[in-house]
Structure formats: C-alpha cells, structure tokens
C-alpha positions as CSV (number, residue, x, y, z in Angstrom):
1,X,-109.6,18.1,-18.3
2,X,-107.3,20.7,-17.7
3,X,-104.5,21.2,-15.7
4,X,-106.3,24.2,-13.7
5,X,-109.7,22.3,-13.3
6,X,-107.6,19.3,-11.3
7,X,-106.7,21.6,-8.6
8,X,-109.0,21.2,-6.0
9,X,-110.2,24.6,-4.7
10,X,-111.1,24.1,-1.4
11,X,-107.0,22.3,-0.7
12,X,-104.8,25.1,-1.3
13,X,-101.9,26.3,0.2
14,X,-102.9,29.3,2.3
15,X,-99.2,30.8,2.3
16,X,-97.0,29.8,-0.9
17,X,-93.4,31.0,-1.2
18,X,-91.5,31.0,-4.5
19,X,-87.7,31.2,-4.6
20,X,-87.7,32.5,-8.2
21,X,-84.5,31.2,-9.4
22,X,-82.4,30.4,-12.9
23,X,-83.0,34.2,-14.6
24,X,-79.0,34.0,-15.4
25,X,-78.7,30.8,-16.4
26,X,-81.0,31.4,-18.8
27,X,-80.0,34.4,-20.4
28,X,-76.5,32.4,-20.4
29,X,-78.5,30.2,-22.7
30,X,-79.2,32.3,-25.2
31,X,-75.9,34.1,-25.5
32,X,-77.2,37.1,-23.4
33,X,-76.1,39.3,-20.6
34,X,-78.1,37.9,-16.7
35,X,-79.5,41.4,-16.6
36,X,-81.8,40.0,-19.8
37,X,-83.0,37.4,-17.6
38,X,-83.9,38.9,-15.0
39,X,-85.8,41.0,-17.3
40,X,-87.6,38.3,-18.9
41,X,-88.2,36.8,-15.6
42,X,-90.7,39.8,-14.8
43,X,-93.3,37.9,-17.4
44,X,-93.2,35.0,-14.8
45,X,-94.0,36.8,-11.6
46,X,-97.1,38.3,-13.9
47,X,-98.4,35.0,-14.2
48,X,-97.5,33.7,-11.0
49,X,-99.3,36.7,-9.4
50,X,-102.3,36.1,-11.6
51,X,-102.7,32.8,-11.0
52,X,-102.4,32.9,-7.2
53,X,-105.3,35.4,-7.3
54,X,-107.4,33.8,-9.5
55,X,-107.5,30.7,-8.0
56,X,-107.5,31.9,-4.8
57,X,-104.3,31.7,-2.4
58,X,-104.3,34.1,-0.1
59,X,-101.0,34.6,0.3
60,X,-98.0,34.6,-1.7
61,X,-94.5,35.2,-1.3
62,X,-91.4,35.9,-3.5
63,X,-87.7,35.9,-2.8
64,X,-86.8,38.9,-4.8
65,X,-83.3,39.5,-3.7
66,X,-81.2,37.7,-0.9
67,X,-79.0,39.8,1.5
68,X,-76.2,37.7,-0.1
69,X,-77.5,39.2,-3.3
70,X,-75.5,42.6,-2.6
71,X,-72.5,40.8,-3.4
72,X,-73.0,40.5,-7.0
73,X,-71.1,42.5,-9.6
74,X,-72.3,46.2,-9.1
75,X,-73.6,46.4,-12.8
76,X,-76.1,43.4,-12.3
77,X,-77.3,44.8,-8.9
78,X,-78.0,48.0,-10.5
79,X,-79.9,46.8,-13.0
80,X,-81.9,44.7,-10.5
81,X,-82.7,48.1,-8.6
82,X,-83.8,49.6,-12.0
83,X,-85.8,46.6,-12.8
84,X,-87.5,46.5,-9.5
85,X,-88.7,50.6,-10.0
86,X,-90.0,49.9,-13.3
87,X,-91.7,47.1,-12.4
88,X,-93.4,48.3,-9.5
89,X,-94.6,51.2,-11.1
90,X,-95.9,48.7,-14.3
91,X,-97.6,46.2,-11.7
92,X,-99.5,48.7,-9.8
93,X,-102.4,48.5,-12.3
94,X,-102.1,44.7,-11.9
95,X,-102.2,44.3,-8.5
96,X,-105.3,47.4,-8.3
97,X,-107.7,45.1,-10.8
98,X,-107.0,42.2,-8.7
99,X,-107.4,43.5,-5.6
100,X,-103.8,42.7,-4.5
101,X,-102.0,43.9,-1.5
102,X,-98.4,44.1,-1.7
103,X,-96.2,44.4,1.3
104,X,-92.0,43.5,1.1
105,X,-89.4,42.0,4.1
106,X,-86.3,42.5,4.7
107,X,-83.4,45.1,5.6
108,X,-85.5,47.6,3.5
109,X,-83.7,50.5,4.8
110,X,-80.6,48.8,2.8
111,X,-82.3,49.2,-0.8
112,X,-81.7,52.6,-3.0
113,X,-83.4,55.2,-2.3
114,X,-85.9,55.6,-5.4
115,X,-86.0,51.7,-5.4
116,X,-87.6,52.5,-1.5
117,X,-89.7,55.2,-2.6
118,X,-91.1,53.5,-5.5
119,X,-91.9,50.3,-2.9
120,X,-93.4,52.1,-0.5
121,X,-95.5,54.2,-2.9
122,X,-97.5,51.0,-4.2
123,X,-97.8,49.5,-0.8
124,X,-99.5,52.6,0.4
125,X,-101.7,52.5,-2.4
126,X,-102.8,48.8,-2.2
127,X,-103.0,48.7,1.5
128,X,-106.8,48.5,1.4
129,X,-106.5,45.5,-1.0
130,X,-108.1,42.2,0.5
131,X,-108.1,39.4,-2.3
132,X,-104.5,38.4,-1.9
133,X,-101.4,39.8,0.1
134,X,-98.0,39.7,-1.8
135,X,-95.0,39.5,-0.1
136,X,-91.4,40.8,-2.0
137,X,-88.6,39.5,0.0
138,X,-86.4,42.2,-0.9
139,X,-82.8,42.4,0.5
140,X,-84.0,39.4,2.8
141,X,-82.4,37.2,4.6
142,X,-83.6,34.1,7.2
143,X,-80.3,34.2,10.0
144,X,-80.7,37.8,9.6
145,X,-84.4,38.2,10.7
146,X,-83.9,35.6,13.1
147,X,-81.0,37.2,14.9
148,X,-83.0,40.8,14.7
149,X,-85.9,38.6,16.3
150,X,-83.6,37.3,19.2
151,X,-82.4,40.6,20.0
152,X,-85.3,42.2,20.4
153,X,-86.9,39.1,22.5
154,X,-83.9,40.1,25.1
155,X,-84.2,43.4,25.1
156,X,-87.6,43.1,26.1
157,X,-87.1,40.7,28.8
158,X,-84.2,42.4,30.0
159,X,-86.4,45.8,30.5
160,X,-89.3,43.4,31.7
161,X,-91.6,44.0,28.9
162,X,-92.3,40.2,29.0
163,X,-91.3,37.3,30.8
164,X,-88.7,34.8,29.7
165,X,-91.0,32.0,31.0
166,X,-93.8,33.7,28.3
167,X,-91.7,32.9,25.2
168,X,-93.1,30.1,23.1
169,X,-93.2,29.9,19.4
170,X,-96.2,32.7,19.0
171,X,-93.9,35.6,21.1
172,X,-91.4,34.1,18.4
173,X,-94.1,35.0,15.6
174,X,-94.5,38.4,16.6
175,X,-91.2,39.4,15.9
176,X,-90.6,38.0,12.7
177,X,-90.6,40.4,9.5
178,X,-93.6,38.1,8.6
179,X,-95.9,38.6,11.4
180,X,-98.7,39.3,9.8
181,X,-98.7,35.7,7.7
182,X,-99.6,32.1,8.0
183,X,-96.7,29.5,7.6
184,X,-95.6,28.6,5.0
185,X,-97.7,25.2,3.0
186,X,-96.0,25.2,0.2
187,X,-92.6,26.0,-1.3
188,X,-91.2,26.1,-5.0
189,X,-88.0,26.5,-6.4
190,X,-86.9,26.7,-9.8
191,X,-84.0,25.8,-11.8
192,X,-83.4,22.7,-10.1
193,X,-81.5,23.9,-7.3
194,X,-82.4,22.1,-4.1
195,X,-81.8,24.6,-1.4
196,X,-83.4,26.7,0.9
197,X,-81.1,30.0,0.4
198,X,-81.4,31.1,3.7
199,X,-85.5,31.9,3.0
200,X,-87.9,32.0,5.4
201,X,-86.5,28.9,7.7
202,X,-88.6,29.4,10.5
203,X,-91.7,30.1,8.2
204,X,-91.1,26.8,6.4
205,X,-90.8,24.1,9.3
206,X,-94.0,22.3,8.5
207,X,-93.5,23.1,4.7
208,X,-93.8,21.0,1.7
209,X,-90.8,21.6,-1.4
210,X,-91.4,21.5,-4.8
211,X,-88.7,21.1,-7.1
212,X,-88.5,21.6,-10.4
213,X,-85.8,22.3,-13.4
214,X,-88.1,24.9,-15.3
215,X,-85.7,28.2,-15.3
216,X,-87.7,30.8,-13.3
217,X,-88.4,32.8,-16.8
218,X,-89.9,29.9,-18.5
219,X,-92.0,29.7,-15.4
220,X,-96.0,29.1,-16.6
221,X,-99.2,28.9,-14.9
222,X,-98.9,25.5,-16.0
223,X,-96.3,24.8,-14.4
224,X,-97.7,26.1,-11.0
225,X,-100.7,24.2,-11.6
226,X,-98.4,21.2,-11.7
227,X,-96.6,22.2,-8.3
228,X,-100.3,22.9,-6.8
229,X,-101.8,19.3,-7.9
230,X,-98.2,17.6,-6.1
231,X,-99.0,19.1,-3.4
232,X,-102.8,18.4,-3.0
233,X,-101.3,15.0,-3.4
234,X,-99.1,14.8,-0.2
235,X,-100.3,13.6,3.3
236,X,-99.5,16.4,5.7
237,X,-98.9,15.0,8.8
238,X,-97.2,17.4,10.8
239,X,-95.8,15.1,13.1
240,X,-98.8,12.5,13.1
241,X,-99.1,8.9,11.9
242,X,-100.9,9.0,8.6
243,X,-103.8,6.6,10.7
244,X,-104.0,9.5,13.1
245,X,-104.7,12.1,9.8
246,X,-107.5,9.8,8.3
C-alpha cells in the first residue's frame, strides 16, 4: 500500500499552512548562491499545490515572505520579487486545470509594483475557482495583522459602529487578513526549525505542528503524505478529555 492510499479521505485538514523553509541552506549545500534555492524551491510548492488539490484540502496556505523578510540583503530580496512574477505567471495554467483559487495576505501595498500587478492579475483570473483556495502570505506578518485588527476593532467602537460588549472571538475573525478561512488544522515546517515565525498565531491556536528536517526544496508529495498520515493519527481534543472525544 502506498503512502497516498493510507490517508484517509474523509480526515483531512480543512485549512493547512506550510512555512516553506531551508531554500538557503540548501543551495549553501551545494556550493550555490540562496537565490538558487529559492529557485528550486518553486518545484516544491508545484507538488505541494497538486497534492492538496488532488486529494482534496480545501484550503492551503503558504508563508511566502515574512515582513521580517525585507531585511535581507537587497540582491536576495530582488530576486525573490523576480521569482515571485515568473512564477505567478508560470502557475496560472496550474492553478486554471485544477480549479485553484489563489488569493495572498499581508502588507500587499508594500510589495513592487510589477510583483503587485502580476499577483493581482492571477487572482482576478481564478477568482471563480472552487476546488481549492490558495493562500500566499506575502510580506506577512502575525503581530502585524493583529495590531491592524485591534485598531480597527477601536475605531469602530469608538465611532459606535459596534459595541465593545459585542466583541468575542468571531468580531476578532472578521478583521483578520484571513477572514474568509477556517483555522488552521494543520501546520508544517521544514528544515527543522521549530518555530512559529510570527505566522498566523491566532489562526493556529487549536493547530497541530509537524516537524520535519526535509529542506523545503527537497520537499515531496511523499513527504506531505507522511505529515497528513501524523496527523490523522493525533487525538484532537481541543480542550476535552480524550473520554469526552470518543
């Protein structure tokens, strides 16, 4: 039996997140400049994206590039723009024969301007998509959409758009860049890093974290499967004795 035909298809995450992470450490590997692994890393997002679709999940989200990202040397975040035009204009046929939305978060309004353009080009175009949404966390930050949130929670309540006894964790919801999507089930980091990165920390309360030291380029659709069957081998129980669950 495969990998793939152990996952059980009615037990999947509903929202899975992926900090995509190790692109320089490998290219350090192999004697090469970081820009070649984040270039290489491109073939793992392909089979990510794939994968997600045709198994299923509904919804998946990358972290693309970190707020804190910026401060990288000027020639690597350049190239990282560049990268991110080509690539959305080489994934569009992707994501239109899978019937993939895409949408991005973040300070959006920070990227280039052609890196904008192209972005907002190919979510226009797969708006009508409706097999799978994917998210690019793209000059993203958690504190940073949480503080935006806060904001403007008070400047509603200050103007008496709602009440202050009204907000509970769904008024929170509504003013998060990800609005629109379930938490968070499952989250995977490469590389062997085990942090969050200021990703998504409200999103992923409830979440469980995978783990692994696969560098995000060497990334398979094995190696998802292998996140996926961990995880359909956890007891979520959000709070609840596992007597309670069963």
């Amino acid at each position: 039996m495969s990998l793939e035909d152990k996952i059980q298809k009615d037990f999947l995450p509903k929202h899975l997140a992926v900090i995509m992470d190790g692109n320089g450490r490998w290219a350090k590997q192999k004697g090469k400049l970081r820009v070649f692994g984040h270039e290489n890393g491109t073939k793992a997002v392909r089979q990510t994206v794939e994968a997600c679709a045709e198994l299923g999940i509904e919804n998946l989200t990358l972290y693309a590039f970190s707020t804190e990202n910026w401060n990288r040397p000027k020639l690597e975040v350049d190239a990282l723009m560049k990268l991110l035009v080509s690539s959305l204009r080489k994934e569009l046929n992707l994501l239109q024969e899978n019937n993939i939305r895409l949408q991005a978060i973040g300070a959006l309004d920070s990227l280039p301007k052609k890196a904008k353009k192209e972005l907002f080009e190919v979510i226009e175009k797969t708006k009508d998509n409706a097999r799978m949404t994917l998210t690019l966390a793209l000059s993203y930050g958690s504190r940073e959409e949480l503080k935006n949130a806060v904001k403007e929670i008070c400047y509603k309540v200050k103007n008496n758009i709602i009440s202050l006894e009204s907000i509970d964790e769904s008024i929170i919801n509504e003013h998060l860049y990800t609005q629109n999507l379930p938490d968070v089930d499952l989250l995977i980091r490469t590389s062997g890093e085990h942090r969050i990165s200021n990703f998504l920390l409200w999103q992923i309360a409830y979440a469980e974290l995978y783990f692994t030291n696969v560098l995000w380029p060497d990334f398979s659709k094995e190696h998802l499967y292998e996140a996926l069957i961990n995880y359909q081998n956890r007891e979520r129980r959000f709070g609840k004795t596992s007597e309670q669950i069963n």
